[in-house]
Structures are given as C-alpha cells and as structure tokens.
C-alpha positions as CSV (number, residue, x, y, z in Angstrom):
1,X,-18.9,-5.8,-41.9
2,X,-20.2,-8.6,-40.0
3,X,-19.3,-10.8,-37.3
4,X,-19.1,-14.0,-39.3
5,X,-17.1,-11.7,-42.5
6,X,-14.3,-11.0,-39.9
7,X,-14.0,-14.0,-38.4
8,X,-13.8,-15.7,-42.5
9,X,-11.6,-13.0,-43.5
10,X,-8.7,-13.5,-40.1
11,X,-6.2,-16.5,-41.1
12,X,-6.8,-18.3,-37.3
13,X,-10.1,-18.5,-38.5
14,X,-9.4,-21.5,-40.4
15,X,-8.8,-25.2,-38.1
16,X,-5.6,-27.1,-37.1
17,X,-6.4,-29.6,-39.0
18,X,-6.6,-27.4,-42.3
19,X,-3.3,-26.2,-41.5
20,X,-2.0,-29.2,-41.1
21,X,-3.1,-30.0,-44.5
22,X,-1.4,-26.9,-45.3
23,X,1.9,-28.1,-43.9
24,X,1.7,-31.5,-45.7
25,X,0.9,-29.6,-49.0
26,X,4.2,-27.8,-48.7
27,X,6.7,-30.3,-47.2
28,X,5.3,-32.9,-49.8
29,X,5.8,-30.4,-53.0
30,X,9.2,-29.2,-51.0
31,X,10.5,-33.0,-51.5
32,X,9.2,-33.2,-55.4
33,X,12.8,-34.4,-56.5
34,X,12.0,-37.1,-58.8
35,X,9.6,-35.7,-61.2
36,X,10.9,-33.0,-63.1
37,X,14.9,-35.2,-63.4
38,X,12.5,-38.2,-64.4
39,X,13.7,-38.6,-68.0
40,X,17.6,-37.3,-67.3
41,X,17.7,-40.0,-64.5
42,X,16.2,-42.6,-67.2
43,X,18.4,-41.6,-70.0
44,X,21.8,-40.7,-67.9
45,X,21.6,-43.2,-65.2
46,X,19.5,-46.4,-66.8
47,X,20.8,-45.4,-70.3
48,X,17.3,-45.8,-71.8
49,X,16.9,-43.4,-75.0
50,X,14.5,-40.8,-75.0
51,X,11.5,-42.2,-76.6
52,X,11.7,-45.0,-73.5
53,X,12.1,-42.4,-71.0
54,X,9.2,-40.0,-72.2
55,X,7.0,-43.1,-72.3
56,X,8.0,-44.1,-69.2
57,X,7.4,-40.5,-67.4
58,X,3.9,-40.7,-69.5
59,X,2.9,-44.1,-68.1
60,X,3.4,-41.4,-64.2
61,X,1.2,-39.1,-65.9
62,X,-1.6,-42.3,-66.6
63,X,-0.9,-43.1,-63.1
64,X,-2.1,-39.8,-62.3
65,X,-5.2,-40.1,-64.2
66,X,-6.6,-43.2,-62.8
67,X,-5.8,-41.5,-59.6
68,X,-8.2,-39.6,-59.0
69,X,-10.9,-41.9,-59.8
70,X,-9.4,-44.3,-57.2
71,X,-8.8,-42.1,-54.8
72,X,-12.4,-40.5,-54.8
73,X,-13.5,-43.6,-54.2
74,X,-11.2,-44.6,-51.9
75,X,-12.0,-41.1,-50.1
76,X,-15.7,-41.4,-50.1
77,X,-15.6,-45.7,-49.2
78,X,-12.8,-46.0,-46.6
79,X,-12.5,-42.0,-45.2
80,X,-10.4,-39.5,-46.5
81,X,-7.3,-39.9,-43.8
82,X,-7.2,-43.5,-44.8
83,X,-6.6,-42.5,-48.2
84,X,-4.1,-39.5,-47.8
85,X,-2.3,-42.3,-45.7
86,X,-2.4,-44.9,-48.3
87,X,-1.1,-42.1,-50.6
88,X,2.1,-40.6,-48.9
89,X,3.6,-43.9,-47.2
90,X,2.3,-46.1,-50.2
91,X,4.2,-43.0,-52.3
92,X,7.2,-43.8,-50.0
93,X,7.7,-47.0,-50.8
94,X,7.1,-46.6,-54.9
95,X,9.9,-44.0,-55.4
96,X,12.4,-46.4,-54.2
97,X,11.2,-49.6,-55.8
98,X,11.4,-46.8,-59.2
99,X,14.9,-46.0,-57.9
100,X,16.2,-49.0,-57.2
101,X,14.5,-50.9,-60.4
102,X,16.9,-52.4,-62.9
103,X,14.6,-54.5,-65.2
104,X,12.0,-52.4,-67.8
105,X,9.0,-54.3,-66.4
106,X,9.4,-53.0,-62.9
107,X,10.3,-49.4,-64.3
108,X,6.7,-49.5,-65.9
109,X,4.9,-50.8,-63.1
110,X,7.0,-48.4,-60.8
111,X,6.5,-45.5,-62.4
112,X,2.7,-45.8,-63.0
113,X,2.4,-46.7,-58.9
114,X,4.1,-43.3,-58.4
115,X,2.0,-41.5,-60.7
116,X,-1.4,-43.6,-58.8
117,X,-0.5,-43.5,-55.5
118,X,1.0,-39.7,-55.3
119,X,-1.9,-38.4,-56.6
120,X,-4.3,-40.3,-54.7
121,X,-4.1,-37.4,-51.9
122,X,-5.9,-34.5,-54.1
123,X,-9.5,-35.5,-54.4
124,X,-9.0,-36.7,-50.3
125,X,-7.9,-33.2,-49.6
126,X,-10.4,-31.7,-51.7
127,X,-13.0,-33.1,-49.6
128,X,-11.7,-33.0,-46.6
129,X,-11.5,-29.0,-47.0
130,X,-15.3,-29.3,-48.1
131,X,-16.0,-31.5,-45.1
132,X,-14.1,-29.2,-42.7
133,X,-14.9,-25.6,-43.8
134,X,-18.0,-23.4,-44.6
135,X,-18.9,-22.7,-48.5
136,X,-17.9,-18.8,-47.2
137,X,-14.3,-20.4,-46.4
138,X,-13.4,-22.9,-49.1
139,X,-12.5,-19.8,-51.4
140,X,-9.4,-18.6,-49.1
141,X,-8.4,-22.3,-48.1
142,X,-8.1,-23.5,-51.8
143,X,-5.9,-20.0,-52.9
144,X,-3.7,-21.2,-49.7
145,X,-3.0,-24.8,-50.5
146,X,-2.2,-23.6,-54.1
147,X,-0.2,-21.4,-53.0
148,X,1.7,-24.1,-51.1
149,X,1.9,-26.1,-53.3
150,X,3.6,-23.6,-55.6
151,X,6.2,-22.6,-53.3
152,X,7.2,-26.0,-51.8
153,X,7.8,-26.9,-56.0
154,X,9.8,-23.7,-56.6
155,X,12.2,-24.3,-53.6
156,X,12.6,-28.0,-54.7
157,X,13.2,-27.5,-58.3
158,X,16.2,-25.5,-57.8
159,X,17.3,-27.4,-54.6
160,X,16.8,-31.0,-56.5
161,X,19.4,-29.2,-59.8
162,X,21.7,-29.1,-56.9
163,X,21.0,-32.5,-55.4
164,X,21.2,-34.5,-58.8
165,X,24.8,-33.3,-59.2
166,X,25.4,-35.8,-55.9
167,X,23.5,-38.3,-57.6
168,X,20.4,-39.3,-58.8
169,X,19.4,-41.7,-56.3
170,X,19.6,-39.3,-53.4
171,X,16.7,-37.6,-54.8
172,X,14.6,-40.6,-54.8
173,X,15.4,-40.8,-50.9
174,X,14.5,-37.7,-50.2
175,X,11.6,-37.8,-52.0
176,X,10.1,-41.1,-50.2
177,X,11.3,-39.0,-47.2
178,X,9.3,-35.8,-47.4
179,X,6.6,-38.1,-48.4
180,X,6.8,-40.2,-45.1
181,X,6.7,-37.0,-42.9
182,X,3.3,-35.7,-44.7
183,X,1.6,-39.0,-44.2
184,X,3.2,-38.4,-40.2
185,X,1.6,-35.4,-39.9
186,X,-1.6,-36.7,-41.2
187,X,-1.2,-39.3,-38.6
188,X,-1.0,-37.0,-35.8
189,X,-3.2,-34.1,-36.6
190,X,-5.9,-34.8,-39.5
191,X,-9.0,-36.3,-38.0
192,X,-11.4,-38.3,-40.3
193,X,-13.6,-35.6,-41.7
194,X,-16.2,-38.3,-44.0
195,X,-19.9,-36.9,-43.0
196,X,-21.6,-39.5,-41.3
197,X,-24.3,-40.7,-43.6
198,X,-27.2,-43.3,-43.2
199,X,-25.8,-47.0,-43.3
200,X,-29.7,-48.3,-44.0
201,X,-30.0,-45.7,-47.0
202,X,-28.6,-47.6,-50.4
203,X,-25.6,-46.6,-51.6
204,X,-25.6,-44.2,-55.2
205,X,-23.6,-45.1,-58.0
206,X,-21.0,-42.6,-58.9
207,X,-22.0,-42.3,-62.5
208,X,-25.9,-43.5,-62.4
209,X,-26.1,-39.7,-60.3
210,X,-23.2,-37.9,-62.8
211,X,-24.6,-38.9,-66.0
212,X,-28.0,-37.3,-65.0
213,X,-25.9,-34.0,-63.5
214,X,-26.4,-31.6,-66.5
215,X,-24.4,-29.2,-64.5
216,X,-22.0,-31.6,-63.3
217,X,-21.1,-32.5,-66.9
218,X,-21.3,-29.1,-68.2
219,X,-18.5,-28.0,-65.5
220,X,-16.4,-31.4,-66.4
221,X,-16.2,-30.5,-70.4
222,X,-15.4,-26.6,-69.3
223,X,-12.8,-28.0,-67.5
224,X,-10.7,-30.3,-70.1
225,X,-11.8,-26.9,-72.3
226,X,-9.4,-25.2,-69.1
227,X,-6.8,-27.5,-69.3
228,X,-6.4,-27.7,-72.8
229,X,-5.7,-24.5,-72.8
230,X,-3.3,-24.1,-69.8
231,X,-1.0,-27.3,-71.0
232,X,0.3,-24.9,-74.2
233,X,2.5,-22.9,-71.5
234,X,4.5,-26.7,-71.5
235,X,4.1,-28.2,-74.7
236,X,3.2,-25.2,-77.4
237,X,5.3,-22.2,-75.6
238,X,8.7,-23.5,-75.8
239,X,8.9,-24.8,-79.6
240,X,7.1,-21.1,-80.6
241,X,9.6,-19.3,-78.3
242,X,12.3,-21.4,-80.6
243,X,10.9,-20.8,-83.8
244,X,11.3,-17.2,-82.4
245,X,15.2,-17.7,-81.8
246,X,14.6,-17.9,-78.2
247,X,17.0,-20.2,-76.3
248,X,15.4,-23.1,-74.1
249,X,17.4,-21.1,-71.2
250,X,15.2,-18.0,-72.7
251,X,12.5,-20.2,-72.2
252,X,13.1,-21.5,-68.5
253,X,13.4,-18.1,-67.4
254,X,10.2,-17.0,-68.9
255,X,8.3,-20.1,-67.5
256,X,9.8,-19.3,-64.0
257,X,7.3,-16.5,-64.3
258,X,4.8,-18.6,-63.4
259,X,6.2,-20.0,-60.4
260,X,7.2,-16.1,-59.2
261,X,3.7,-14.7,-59.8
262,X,1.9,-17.0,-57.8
263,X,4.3,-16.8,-54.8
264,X,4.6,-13.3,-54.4
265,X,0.9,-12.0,-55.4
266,X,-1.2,-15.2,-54.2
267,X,-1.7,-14.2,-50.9
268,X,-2.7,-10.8,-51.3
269,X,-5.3,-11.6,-54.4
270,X,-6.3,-14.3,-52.1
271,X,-7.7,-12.0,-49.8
272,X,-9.7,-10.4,-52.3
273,X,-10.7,-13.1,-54.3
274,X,-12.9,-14.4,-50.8
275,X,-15.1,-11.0,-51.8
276,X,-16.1,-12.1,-55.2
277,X,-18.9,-14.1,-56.5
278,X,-16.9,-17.5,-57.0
279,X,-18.7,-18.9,-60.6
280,X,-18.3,-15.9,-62.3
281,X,-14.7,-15.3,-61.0
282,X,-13.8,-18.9,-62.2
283,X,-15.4,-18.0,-65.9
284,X,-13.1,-14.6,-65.9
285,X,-10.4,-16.4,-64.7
286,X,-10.7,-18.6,-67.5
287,X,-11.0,-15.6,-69.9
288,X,-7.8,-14.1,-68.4
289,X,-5.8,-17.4,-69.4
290,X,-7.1,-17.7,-73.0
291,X,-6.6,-13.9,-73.7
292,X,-3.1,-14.2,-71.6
293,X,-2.1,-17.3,-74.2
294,X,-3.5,-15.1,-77.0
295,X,-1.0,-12.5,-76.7
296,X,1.4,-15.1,-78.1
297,X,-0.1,-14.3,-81.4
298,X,1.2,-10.9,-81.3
299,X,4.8,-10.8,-79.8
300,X,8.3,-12.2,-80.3
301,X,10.3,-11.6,-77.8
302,X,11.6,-12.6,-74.6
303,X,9.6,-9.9,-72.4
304,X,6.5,-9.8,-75.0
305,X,6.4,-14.1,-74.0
306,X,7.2,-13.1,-70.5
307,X,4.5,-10.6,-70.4
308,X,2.0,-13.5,-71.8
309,X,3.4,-15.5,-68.6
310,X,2.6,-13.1,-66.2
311,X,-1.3,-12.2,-67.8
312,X,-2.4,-16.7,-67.6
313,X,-1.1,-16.7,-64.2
314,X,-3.0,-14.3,-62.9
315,X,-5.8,-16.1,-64.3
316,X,-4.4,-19.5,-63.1
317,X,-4.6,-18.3,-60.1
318,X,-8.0,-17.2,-59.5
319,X,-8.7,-20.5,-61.4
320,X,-6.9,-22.5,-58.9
321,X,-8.7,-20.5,-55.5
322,X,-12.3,-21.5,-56.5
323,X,-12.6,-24.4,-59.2
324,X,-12.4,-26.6,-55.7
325,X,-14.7,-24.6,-54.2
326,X,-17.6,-24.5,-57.1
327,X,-17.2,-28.6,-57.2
328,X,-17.5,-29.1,-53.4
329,X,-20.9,-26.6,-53.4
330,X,-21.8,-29.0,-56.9
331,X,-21.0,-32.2,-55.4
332,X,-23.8,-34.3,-53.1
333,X,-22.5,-35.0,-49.6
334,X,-22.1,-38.7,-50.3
335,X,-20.2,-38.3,-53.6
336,X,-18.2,-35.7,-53.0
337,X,-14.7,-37.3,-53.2
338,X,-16.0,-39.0,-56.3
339,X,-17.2,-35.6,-58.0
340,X,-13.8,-34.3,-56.9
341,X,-11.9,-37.5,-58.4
342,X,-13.7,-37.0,-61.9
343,X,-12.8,-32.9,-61.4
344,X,-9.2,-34.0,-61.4
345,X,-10.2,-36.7,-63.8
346,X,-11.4,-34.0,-66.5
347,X,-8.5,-31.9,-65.9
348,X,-6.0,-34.9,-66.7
349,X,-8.0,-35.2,-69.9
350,X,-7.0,-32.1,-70.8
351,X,-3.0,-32.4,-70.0
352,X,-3.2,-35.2,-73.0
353,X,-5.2,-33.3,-75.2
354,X,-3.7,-30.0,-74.7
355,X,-0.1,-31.0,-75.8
356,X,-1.5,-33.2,-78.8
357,X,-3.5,-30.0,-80.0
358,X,-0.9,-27.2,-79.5
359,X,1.7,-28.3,-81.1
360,X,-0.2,-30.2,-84.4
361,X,-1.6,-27.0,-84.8
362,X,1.6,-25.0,-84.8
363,X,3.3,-27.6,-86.9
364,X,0.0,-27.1,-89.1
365,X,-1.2,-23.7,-88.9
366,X,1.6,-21.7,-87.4
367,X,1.8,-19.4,-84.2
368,X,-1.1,-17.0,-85.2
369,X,-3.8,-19.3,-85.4
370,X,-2.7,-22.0,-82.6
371,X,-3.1,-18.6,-79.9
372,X,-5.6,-16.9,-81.3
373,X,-7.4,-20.4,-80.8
374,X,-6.4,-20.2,-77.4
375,X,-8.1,-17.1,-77.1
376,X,-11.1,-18.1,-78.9
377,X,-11.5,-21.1,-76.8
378,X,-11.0,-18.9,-73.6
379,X,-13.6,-17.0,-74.6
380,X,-16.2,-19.6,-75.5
381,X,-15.6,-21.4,-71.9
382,X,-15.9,-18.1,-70.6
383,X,-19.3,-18.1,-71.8
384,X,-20.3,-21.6,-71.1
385,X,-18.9,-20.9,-67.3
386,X,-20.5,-17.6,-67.1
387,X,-24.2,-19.5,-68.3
388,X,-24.1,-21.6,-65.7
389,X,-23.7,-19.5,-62.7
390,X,-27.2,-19.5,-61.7
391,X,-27.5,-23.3,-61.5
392,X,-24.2,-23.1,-59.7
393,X,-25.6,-20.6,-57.2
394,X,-28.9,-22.5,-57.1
395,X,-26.9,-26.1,-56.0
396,X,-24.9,-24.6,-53.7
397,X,-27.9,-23.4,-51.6
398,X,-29.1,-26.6,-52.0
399,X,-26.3,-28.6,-50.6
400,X,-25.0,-26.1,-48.0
C-alpha cells in the first residue's frame, strides 16, 4: 500500500478544520428539538388544527428548498464561513421569533426562515469539504459527517420526548442554543476555504454553464429519481404497515432501524467504502435502496418491514458517503457551491414528489405495485448511474 493510501486511510489524516465541521455537524443535529414536535407544539400549544400545522411544518420544508439555492450562492459569492455563519446565528434567532410568535402571519414567515436559514449550512459544507480535501479523501469525510449527523438526531429525538414534557418552549431554546455554539465553533476554528479565483475573469452564470452540463443534469434527475424513492420509508411505509395491522408504535420501532444501522455499522463500512470506485458504488447503492423498498411487496410483518429497513439503509448509506463526493469532482471550481445548492435542490424535489407518488399509488394500485415500482425505479437509476460513470471519471480528472 502506498504512502499517500495510509496516510488517506488514518482518521488524523483529515484537518482541524474538517473536524471542526464534524463537531458542528453533531452538536447542531444533537440540538434538533423543534423539528420533529413541530406540529404537536402547533396543535397542543397554538391550538391550530392539523391541516394548519402540516402546512405550516411544509412551508419549513419550502424553506429548505430555496435553501440551497441561496446558500450556494451565498457560499460561492460571499465565502463559505460567512454563510455557515449567517446560517447557525441567523437559525438562532428564527427558532425563537417561531416560538415566541402568537399571530399566523409571523408563524408562516417564521417557519419558512427556519426552514431557509437552517439549511443554508449544507451546500457551504459541501464545498468547504471539496475545497479542503483531496478527491481520494472526500469519500471518508462525507460517510463521517453522515454519520454525525445521524447520531446527534438519534440522541436528540429521544432527549427532546423528554424535554417537551417540561414544555414546549424549552425546546426552542435549546435549539437556538446548540445552534449558536456551532456557528461559535465556526467562528474560532473554520478558516475561509473559497479558491481564490481571477477577479479580471467574468463571472459564469449558474445556469447558462448547468443547462449545457449533460452530465450535470443527468446526475440532478437520477437524484429526484433517489429521493423519490427514499421518501416512501416516511410517507408510504407507515399507512402499508397499517393496512397490515401494524400499530404506528410497530412502526416507530421499525423506522428506528434506520437510525441504529447507520450508527453502529457506518464507520466500519466507511472504511471500506474509501476502496471502491465511487460512481459505480453510488449506482449500487441506489439499487440496494430500490430492491430494499421492494421487499415491501413481499412481507407483512413487523420483522419482514424491519428487515426491508435494515436492506435501504445500507444502501442509504453508501448513498450518503459519495453522492457529495461525485458532485464536488462534477462541479467547476467557481460553481461549486452552486452545483452543490441545485444537488440539494434536486433532492428536495424529490421529498415532494416522493410522498405525493407513494401513497396515490397505494391508495390506487395497492402495496404490490407501489414497491415493486420502487424496485423498478431503483433499477432504472441504477442503470442511468452506472452509464454515466465514464463521464464521471473523465470530469473528475479534469477538475482535480
């Protein structure tokens, strides 16, 4: 093994300032109180009814979307610290203007600024990893954020069940709290990472160079194809599970699968993901999530569900290791927090038309057909992924 191998493969390989990225990931998603007791805090607390709250916890999720589009720009325009900044303490301050709002009007516009501004930090980061490591690296750095990420939200989904029996409005506290500490430790030990480009050299417009990106667009529409896919496991899964007989508690303990999985075997796939050719890993990973939401076709139960779990996280997380990694060798060096803003763009695409799919098509063509679509769909992005890898590998020689 080489030189260059063993110093990829040993974790102090990697900077400071990526594991201080790593520290924010986790104390941010440790301090994710607010989401997931959203609509029980609207309906308990601000007596809204359901409808009301759902549209209010979707107007977050448009937040979200625009997002990323905003923040690449922001990330590629003003730096990528600046942004990250912008997004935790800005973050900060929306939670409690959503907590403390009274009136509908400043619920919306609260809401949606928590939904903007928290998500403004992932096409930043996403860059900023790019920026800092080598294409060899990006692989091992991605899998360890993700599995941050995932750990920090296990720990503070329980933690916040306990916290909203205190009250609701401690959670939006602690939430601004957390928040404030990660943009600290951005503060104090993330440098600006933005490559230093030619000021006389015009400026490229995002979408006059994307629109011309076969590639590029290729990758975006495999990607909603992704997501459609993945958002059945919290949309489709739990009304089949009930048409099964299987309690929603059934259910929550079967989706806690997901969360488990990814803690406990992340690291060590991690470590062997690094080895693997990263575009065709992505297109099996995708295959292992469509065939792993296919098996719902063919069981019932509890543990046949729970084994379905267990199969699309696997696949989610080889997914999760390199699709950041395949975008930052796609992406040019001055667009690169854009590409990564419409990455995350084209994956929010595909959390609204995942749920909107899934369950028509159970309501219209049963279990049986709305997985074995899954499936089929898993397979044909598998393909399109698969197609492409020789483009892919041929860009990311060209931008290394």
């Amino acid at each position: 093994m080489s030189a260059v191998a063993i110093e990829t493969a040993t974790p102090t390989a990697l900077p400071r300032a990526f594991w201080a990225l790593w520290v924010c990931q986790l104390v941010n998603r440790l301090g994710s109180f607010v989401q997931p007791f959203l609509v029980l805090y609207l309906t308990h607390d601000r007596h809204l009814s359901a409808g009301t709250a759902g549209a209010v916890a979707a107007a977050v999720g448009a937040g979200t979307v625009c997002a990323q589009l905003v923040g690449g720009w922001l990330a590629d325009r003003v730096g990528r610290r600046l942004t990250m900044l912008i997004c935790f303490f800005g973050t900060a301050a929306a939670l409690i203007l959503l907590g403390s709002a009274r009136e509908m009007v400043m619920i919306w516009v609260a809401a949606f600024l928590v939904g903007l501004l928290g998500d403004l930090f992932r096409p930043a980061v996403q860059a900023t990893i790019a920026d800092l490591l080598q294409p060899t690296e990006r692989v091992r750095a991605y899998g360890l954020l993700f599995w941050a990420i995932n750990l920090g939200f296990s720990v503070s989904t329980v933690s916040a069940g306990v916290l909203a029996s205190v009250g609701y409005g401690l959670l939006f506290w602690l939430n601004a709290g957390t928040s404030v500490i990660a943009g600290v430790v951005i503060w104090a030990m993330v440098p600006e990472s933005r490559p230093v480009l030619d000021e006389s050299a015009p400026r490229r417009p995002l979408l006059g160079v994307a629109l011309r990106d076969t590639v590029f667009l290729l990758m975006i529409l495999i990607q909603i194809g992704y997501a459609t896919i993945y958002m059945q496991g919290y949309s489709t899964l739990p009304l089949a599970m009930s048409g099964d007989g299987l309690s929603s508690r059934t259910y929550g303990l079967v989706i806690a699968l997901n969360g488990v999985v990814i803690v406990l075997i992340q690291p060590f796939l991690g470590k062997w993901m690094v080895k693997l050719d990263r575009t065709k890993l992505l297109a099996t990973s995708m295959l292992v999530v469509g065939l792993g939401f296919g098996l719902g076709a063919v069981v019932h139960s509890w543990w046949g569900y729970g084994l379905s779990v267990v199969v699309w996280t696997i696949g989610e997380i080889g997914f999760a290791a390199v699709i950041g990694a395949v975008f930052a060798d796609l992406a040019p060096i001055d667009l690169r927090g854009r590409y990564m803003g419409l990455s995350g763009m084209a994956f929010g695409v595909g959390t609204v038309i995942g749920p909107l799919a899934g369950t028509n098509a159970l309501e219209h063509f049963g279990p049986t057909a709305t997985w074995t679509g899954c499936a089929v769909l898993g397979v044909v992005i598998f393909i399109g992924q698969y197609s492409l890898a020789p483009a892919l590998h041929a860009r990311a020689e060209a931008n290394a």
